[in-house]
DRENPA-3360 file (N, C-alpha, C; in nm, 2 decimals, always signed):
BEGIN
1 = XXXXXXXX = +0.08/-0.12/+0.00/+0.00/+0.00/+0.00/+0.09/+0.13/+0.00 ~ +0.15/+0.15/+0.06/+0.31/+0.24/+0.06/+0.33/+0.26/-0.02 ~ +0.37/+0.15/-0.14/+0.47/+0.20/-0.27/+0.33/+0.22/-0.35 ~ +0.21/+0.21/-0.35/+0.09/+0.26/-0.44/+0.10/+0.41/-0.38 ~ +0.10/+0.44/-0.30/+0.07/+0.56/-0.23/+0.20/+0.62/-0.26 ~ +0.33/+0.61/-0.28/+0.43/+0.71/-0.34/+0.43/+0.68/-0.46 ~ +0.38/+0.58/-0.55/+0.33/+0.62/-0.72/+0.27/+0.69/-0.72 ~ +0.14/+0.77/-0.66/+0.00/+0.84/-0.67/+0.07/+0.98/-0.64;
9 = XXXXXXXX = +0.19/+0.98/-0.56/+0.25/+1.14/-0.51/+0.30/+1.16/-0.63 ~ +0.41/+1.11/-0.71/+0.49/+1.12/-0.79/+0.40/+1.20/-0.93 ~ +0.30/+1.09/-0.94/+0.24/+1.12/-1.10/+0.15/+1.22/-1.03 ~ +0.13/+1.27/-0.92/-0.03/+1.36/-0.89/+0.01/+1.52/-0.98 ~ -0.09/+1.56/-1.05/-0.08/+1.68/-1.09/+0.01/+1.81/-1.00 ~ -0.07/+1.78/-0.92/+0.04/+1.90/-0.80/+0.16/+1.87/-0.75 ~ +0.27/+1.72/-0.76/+0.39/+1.68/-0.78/+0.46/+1.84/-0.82 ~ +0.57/+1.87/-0.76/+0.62/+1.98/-0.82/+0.75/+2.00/-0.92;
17 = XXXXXXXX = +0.66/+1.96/-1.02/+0.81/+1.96/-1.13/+0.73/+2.02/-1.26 ~ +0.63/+2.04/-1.27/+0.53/+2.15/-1.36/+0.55/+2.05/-1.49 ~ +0.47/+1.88/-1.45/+0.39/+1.85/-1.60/+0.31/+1.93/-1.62 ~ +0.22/+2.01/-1.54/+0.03/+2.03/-1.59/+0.14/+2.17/-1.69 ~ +0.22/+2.17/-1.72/+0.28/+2.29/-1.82/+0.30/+2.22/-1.97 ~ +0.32/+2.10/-1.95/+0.28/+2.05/-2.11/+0.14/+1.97/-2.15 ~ +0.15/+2.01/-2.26/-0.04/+2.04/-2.36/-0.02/+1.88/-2.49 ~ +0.12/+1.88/-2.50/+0.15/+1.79/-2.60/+0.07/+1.78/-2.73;
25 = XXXXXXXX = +0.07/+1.93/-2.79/+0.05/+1.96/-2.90/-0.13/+2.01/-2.90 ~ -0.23/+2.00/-2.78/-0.32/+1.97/-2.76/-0.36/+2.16/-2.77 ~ -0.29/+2.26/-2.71/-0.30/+2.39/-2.77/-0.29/+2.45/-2.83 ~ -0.22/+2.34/-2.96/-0.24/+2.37/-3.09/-0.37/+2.36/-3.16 ~ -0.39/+2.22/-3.17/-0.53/+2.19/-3.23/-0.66/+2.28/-3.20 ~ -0.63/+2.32/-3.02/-0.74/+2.41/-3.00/-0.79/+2.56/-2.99 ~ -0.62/+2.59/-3.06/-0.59/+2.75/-3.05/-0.66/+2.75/-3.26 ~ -0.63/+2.62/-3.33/-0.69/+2.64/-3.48/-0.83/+2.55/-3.51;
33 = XXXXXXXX = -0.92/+2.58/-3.37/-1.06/+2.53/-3.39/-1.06/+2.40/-3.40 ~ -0.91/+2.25/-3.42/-0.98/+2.12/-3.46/-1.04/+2.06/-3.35 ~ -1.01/+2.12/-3.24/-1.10/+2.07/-3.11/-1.16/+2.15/-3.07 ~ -1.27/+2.15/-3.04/-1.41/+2.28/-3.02/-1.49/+2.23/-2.89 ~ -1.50/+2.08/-2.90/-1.61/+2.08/-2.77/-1.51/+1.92/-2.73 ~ -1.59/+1.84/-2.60/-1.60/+1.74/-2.56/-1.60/+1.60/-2.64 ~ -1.64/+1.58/-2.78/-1.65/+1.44/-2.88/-1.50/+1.45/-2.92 ~ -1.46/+1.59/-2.96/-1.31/+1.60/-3.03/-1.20/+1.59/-2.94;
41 = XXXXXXXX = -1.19/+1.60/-2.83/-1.12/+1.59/-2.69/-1.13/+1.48/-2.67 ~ -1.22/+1.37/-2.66/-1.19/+1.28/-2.63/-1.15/+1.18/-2.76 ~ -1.17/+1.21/-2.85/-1.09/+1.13/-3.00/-0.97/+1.17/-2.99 ~ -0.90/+1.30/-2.93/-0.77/+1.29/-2.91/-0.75/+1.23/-2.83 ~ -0.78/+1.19/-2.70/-0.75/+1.13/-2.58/-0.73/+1.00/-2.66 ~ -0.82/+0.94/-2.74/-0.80/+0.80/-2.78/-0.72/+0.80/-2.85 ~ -0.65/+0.89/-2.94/-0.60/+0.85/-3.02/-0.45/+0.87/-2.96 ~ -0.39/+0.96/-2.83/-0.32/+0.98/-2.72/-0.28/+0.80/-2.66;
49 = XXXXXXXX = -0.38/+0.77/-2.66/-0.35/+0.62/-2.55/-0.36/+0.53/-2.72 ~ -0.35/+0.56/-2.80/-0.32/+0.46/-2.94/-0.14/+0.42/-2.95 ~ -0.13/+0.51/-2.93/+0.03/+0.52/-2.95/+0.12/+0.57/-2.85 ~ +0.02/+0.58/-2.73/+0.14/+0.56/-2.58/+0.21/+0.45/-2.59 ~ +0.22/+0.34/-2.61/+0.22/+0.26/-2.56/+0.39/+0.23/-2.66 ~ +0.38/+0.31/-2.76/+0.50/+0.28/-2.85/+0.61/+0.39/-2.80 ~ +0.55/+0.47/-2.68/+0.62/+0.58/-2.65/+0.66/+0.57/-2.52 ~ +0.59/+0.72/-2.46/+0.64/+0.69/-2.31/+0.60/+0.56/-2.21;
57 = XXXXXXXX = +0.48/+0.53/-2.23/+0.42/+0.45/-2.13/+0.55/+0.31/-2.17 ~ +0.56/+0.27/-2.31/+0.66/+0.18/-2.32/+0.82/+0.20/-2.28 ~ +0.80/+0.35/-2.30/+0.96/+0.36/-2.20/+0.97/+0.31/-2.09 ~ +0.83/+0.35/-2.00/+0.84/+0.35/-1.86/+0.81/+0.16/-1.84 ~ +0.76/+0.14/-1.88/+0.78/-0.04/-1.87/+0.93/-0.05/-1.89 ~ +0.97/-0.04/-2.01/+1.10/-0.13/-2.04/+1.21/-0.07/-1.92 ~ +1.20/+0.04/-1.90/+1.32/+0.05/-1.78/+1.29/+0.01/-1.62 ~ +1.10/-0.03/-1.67/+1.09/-0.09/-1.53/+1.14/-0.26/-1.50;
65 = XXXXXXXX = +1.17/-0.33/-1.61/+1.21/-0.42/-1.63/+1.31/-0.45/-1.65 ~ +1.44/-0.36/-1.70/+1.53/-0.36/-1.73/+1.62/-0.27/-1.60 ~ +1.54/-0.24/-1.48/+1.61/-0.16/-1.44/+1.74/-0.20/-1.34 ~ +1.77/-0.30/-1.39/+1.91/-0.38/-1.31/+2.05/-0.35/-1.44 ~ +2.00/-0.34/-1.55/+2.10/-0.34/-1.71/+2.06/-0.19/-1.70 ~ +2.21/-0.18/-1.70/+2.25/+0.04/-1.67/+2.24/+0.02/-1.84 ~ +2.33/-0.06/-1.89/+2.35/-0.04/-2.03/+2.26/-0.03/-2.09 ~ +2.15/-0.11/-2.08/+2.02/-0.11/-2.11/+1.92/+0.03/-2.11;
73 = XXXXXXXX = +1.93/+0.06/-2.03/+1.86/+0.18/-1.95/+1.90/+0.35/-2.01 ~ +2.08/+0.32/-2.05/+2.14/+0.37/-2.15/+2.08/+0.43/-2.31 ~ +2.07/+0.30/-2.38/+2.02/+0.29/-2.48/+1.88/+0.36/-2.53 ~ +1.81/+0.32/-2.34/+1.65/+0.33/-2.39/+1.63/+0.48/-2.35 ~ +1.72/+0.58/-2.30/+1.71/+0.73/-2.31/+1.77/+0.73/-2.39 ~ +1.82/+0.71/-2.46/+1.92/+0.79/-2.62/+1.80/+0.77/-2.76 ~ +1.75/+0.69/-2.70/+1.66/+0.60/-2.83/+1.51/+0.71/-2.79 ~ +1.51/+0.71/-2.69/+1.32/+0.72/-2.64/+1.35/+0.92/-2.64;
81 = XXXXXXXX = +1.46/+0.97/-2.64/+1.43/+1.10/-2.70/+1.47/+1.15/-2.82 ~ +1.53/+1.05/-2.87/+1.53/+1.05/-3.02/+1.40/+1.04/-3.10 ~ +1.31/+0.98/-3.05/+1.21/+0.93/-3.08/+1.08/+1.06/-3.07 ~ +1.13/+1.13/-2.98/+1.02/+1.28/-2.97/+1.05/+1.37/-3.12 ~ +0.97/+1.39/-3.15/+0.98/+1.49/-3.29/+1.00/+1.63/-3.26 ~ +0.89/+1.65/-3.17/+0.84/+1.82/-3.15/+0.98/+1.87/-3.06 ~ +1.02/+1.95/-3.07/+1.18/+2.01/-3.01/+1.12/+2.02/-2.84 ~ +0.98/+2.11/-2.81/+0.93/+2.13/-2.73/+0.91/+2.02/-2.61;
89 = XXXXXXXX = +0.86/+1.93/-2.69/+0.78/+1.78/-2.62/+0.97/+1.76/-2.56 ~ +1.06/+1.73/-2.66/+1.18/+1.65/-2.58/+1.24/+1.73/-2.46 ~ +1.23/+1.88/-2.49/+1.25/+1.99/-2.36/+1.20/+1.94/-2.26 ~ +1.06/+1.97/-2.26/+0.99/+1.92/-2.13/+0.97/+1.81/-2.04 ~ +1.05/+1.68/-2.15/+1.07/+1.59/-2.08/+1.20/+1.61/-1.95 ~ +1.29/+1.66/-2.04/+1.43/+1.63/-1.97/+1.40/+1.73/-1.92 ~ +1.34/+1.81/-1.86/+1.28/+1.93/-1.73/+1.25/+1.89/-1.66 ~ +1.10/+1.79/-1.70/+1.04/+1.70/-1.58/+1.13/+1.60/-1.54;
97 = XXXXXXXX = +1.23/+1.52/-1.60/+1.29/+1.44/-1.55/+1.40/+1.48/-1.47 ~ +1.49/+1.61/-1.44/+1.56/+1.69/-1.42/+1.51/+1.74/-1.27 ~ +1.40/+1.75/-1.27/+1.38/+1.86/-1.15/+1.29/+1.73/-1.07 ~ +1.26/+1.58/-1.15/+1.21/+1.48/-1.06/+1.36/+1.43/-0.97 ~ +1.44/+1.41/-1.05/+1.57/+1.34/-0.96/+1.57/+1.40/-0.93 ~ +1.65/+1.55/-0.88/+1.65/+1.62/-0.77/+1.52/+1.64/-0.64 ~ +1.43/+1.62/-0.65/+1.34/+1.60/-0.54/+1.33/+1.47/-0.50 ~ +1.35/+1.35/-0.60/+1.31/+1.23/-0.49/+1.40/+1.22/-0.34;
105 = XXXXXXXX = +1.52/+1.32/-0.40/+1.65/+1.27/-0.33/+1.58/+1.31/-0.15 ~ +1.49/+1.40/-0.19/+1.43/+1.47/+0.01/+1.31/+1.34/+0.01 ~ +1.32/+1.24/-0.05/+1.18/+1.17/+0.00/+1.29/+1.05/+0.11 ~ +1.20/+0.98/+0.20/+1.22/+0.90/+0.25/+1.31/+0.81/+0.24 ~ +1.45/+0.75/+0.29/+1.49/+0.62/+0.27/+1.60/+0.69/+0.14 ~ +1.61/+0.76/+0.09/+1.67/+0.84/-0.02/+1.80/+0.81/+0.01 ~ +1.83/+0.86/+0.16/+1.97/+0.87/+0.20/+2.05/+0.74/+0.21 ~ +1.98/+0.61/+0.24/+2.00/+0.51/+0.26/+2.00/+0.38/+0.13;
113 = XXXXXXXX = +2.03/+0.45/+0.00/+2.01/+0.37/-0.10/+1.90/+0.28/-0.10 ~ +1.78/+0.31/-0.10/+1.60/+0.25/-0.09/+1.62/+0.28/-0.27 ~ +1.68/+0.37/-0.35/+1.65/+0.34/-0.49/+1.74/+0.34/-0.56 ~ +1.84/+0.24/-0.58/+1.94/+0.20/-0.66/+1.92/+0.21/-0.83 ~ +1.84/+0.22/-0.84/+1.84/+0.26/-1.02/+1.83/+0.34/-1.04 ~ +1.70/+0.43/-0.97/+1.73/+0.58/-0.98/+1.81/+0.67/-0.94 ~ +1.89/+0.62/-0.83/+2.06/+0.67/-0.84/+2.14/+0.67/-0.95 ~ +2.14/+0.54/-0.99/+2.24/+0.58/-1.11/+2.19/+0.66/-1.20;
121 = XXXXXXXX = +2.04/+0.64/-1.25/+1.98/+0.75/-1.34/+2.07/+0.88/-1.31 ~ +2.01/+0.91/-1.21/+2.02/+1.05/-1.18/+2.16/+1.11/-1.19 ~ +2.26/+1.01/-1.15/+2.39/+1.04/-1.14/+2.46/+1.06/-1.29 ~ +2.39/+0.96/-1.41/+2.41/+0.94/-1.54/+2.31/+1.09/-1.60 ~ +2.24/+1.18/-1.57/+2.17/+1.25/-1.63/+2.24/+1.37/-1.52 ~ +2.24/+1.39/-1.42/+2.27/+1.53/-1.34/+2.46/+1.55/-1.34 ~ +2.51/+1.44/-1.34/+2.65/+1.45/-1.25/+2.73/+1.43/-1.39 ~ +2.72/+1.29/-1.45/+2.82/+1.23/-1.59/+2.77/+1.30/-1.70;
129 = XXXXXXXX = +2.66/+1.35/-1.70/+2.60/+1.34/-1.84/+2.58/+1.29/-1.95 ~ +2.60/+1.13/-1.92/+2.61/+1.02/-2.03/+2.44/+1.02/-2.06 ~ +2.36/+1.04/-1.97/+2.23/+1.00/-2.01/+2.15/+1.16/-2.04 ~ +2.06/+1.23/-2.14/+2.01/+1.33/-2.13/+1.89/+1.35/-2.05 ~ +1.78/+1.28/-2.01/+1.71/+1.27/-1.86/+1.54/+1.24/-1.96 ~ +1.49/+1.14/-1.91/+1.36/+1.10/-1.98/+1.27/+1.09/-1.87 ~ +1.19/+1.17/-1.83/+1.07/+1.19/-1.74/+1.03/+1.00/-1.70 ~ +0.98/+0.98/-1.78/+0.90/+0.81/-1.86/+1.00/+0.70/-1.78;
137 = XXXXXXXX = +1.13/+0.74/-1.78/+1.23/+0.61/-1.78/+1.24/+0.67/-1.59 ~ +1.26/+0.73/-1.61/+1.26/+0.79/-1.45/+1.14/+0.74/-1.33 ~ +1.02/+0.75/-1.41/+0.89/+0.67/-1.32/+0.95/+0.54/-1.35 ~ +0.98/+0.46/-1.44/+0.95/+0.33/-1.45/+1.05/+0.30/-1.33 ~ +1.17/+0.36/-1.32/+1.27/+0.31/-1.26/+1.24/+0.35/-1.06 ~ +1.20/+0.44/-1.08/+1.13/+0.51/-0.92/+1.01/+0.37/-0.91 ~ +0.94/+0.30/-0.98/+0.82/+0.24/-0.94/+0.90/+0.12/-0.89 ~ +1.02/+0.05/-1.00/+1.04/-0.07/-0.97/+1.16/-0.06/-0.80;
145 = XXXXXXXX = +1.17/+0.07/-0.77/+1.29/+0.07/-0.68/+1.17/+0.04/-0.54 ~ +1.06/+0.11/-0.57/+0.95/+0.12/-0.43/+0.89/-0.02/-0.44 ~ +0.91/-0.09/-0.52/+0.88/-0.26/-0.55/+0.73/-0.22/-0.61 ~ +0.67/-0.17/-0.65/+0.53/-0.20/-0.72/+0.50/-0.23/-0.81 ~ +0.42/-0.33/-0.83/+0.32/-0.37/-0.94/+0.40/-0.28/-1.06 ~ +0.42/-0.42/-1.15/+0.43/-0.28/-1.27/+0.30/-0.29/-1.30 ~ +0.19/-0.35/-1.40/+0.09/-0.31/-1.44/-0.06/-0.18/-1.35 ~ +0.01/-0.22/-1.19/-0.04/-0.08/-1.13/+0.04/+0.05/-1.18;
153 = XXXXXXXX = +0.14/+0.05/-1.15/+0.24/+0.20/-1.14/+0.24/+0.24/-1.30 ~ +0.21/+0.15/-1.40/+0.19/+0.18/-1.56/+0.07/+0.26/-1.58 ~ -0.07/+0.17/-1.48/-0.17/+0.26/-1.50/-0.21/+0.38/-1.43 ~ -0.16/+0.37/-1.31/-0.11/+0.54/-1.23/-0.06/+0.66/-1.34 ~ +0.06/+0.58/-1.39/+0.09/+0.66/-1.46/+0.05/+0.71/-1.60 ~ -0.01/+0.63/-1.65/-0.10/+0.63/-1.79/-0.20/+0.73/-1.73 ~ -0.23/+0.72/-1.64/-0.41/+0.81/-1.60/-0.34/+0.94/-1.57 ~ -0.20/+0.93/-1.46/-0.18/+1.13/-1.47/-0.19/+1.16/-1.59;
161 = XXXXXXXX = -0.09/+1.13/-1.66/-0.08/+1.17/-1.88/-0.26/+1.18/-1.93 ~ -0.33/+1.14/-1.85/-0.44/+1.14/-1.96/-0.52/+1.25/-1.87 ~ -0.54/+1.22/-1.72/-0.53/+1.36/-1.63/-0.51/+1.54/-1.66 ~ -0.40/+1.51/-1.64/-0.33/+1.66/-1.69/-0.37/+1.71/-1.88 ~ -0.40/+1.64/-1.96/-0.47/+1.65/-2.12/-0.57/+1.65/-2.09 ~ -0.68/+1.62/-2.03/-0.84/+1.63/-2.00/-0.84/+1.79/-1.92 ~ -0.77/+1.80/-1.83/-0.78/+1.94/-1.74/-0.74/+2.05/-1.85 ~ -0.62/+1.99/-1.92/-0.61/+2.14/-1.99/-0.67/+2.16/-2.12;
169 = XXXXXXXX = -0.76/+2.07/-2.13/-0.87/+2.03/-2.24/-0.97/+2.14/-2.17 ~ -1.01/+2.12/-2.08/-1.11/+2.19/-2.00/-1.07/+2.27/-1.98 ~ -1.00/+2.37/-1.94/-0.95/+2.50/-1.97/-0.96/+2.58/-2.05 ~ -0.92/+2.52/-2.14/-0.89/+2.59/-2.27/-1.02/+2.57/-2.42 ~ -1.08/+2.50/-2.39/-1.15/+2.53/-2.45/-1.31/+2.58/-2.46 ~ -1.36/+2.60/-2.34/-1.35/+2.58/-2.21/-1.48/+2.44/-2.23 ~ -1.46/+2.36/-2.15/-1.57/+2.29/-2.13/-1.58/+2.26/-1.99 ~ -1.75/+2.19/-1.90/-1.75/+2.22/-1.81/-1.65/+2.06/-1.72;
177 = XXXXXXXX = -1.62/+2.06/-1.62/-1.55/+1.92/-1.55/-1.62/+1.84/-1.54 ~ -1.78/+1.85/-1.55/-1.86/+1.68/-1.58/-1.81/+1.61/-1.70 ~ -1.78/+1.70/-1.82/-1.76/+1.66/-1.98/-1.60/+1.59/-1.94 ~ -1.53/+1.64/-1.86/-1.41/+1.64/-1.85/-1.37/+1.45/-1.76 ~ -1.47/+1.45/-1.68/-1.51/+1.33/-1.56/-1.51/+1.24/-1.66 ~ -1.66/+1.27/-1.76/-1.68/+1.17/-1.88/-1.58/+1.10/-1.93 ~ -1.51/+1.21/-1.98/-1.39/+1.17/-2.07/-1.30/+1.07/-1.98 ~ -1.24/+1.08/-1.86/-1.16/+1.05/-1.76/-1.24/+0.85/-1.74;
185 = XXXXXXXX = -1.34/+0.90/-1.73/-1.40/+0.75/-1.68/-1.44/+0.68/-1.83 ~ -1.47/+0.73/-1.95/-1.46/+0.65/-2.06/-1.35/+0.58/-2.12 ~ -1.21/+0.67/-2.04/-1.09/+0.63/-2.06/-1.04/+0.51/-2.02 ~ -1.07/+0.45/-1.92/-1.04/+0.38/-1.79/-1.01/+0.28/-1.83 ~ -1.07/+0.17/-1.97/-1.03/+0.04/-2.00/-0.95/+0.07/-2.13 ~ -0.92/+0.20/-2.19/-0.84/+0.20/-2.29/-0.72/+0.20/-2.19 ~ -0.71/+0.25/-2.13/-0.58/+0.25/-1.99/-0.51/+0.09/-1.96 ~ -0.62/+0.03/-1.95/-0.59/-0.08/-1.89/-0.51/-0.13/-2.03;
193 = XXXXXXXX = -0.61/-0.14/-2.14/-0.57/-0.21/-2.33/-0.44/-0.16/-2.31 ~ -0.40/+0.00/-2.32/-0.26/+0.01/-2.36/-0.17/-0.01/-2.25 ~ -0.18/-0.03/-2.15/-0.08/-0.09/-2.03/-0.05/-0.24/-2.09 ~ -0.14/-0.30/-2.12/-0.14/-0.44/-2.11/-0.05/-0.48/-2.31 ~ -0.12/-0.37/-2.42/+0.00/-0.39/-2.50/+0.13/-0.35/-2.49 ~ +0.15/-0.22/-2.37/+0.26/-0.21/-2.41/+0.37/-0.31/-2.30 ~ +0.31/-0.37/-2.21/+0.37/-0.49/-2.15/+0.44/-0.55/-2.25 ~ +0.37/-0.59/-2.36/+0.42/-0.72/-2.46/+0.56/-0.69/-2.55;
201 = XXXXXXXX = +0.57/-0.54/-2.57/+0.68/-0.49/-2.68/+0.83/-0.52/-2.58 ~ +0.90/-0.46/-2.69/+1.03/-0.48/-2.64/+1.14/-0.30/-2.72 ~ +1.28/-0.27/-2.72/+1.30/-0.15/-2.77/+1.25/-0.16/-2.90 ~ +1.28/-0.26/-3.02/+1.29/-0.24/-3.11/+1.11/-0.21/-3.19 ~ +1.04/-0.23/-3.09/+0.87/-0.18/-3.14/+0.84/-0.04/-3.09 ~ +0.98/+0.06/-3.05/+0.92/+0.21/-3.02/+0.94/+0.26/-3.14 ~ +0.85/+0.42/-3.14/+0.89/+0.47/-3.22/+0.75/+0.50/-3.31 ~ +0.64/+0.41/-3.30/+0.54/+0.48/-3.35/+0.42/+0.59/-3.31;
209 = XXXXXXXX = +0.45/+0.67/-3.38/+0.42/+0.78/-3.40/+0.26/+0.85/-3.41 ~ +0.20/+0.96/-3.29/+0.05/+1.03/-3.37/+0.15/+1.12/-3.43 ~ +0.17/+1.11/-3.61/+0.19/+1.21/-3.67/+0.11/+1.35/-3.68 ~ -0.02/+1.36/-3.62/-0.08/+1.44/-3.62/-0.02/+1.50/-3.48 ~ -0.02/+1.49/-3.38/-0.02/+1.54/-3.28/+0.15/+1.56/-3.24 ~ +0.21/+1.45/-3.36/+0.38/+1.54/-3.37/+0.39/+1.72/-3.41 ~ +0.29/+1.68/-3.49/+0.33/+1.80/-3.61/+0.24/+1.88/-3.52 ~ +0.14/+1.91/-3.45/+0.03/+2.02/-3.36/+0.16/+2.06/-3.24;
217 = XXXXXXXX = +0.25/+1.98/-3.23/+0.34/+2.03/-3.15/+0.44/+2.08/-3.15 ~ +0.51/+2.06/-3.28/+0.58/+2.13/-3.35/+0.52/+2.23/-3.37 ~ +0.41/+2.26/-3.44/+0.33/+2.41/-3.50/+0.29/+2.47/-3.31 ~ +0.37/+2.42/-3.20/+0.29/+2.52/-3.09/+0.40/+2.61/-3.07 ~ +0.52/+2.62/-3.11/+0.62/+2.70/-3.11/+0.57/+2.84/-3.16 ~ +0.51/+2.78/-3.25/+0.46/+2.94/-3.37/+0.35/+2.99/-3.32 ~ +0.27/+2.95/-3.21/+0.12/+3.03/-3.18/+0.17/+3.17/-3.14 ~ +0.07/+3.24/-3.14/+0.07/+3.38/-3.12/+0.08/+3.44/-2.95;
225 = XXXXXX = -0.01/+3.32/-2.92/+0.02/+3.32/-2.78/+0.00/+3.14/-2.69 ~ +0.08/+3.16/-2.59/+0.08/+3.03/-2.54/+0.06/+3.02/-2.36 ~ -0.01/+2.89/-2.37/-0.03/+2.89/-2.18/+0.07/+2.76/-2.11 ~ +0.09/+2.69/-2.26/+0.18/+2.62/-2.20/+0.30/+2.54/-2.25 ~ +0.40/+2.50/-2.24/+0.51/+2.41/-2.24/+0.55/+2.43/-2.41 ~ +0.45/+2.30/-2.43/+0.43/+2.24/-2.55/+0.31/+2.22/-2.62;
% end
């Protein structure tokens, strides 16, 4: 119950390392009208959890698995931000991942090596700079050090990502937080589908792509005005 309860801290919106600052191309689409109300918000959301599973969410498995092979772990940040298109999206990772190592270090047990993978991360991304810092690989490796469930701490983490895109869905366009609930609880067993495919992959099936939602993120550089990140 412990290690569910410091997954739930880490991914909660109010975590302080300012995800709820990336939109992931989602302020694009709705700064040029292709999302207007609640049906189009949540076709993104689906089409969001279509191809997590080739992305972060599969990052954060494979280093949850792998998180004993440094070399391994290696590879899958060089590869998994190669793999971001939008200049913006790979910024904000290695932000969020940057200012997450530095905070776990005040949590509990920290001092006493309680997370041996994410030490090395941290020391490979803050101190060597052999690794450039992946938000994704960072949870996976923080979940497997607290010993939890991967298929829990995948869907923890799958639901903040879809969390923080519904809230700022609702903001910005504006719609009311019932539409927003909707969306959140219609999501619930696509959560489960893409946790459970992206269990099955391995490195060499990352890398596919929402071309649309590459390129809305790319084009968020150029808005006229912006609220957030990416």
């Amino acid at each position: 119950m412990l290690a569910t309860l410091r997954m739930i801290q880490v991914c909660d919106s109010l975590f302080p390392i300012g995800a709820f600052t990336l939109s992931n191309g989602l302020e694009t689409l709705i700064a040029n009208k292709t999302i207007t109300n609640g049906e189009a918000l949540q076709e993104y959301v689906s089409s969001f959890l279509n191809v997590l599973p080739y992305n972060d969410l599969g990052g954060m498995i494979l280093s949850f698995d792998h998180a004993e092979d440094m070399s391994f772990i290696k590879n899958l940040d060089s590869l998994s931000m190669a793999l971001k298109a939008p200049e913006e999206v790979r910024t904000g990772s290695k932000k969020l991942c940057s200012r997450f190592l530095k905070i776990y270090g005040e949590f509990e047990g920290a001092k006493n090596n309680c997370f041996p993978s994410l030490d090395f991360y941290r020391d490979e991304v803050l101190k060597n700079g052999s690794c450039i810092g992946n938000h994704a690989i960072a949870i996976g490796l923080f979940a497997n050090d607290i010993g939890l469930n991967k298929e829990e701490a995948a869907s923890i983490y799958t639901y903040s990502l879809l969390n923080a895109i519904v809230t700022n869905g609702v903001k910005m366009i504006p719609l009311s937080q019932m539409v927003g609930q909707k969306i959140l609880s219609n999501s619930q067993k696509k959560i489960i589908q893409a946790v459970q495919r992206a269990c099955t992959l391995d490195m060499d099936d990352l890398g596919v792509g929402g071309t649309g939602i590459d390129i809305a993120g790319m084009k968020h550089e150029e808005l006229y005005s912006r609220l957030y990140m990416s």
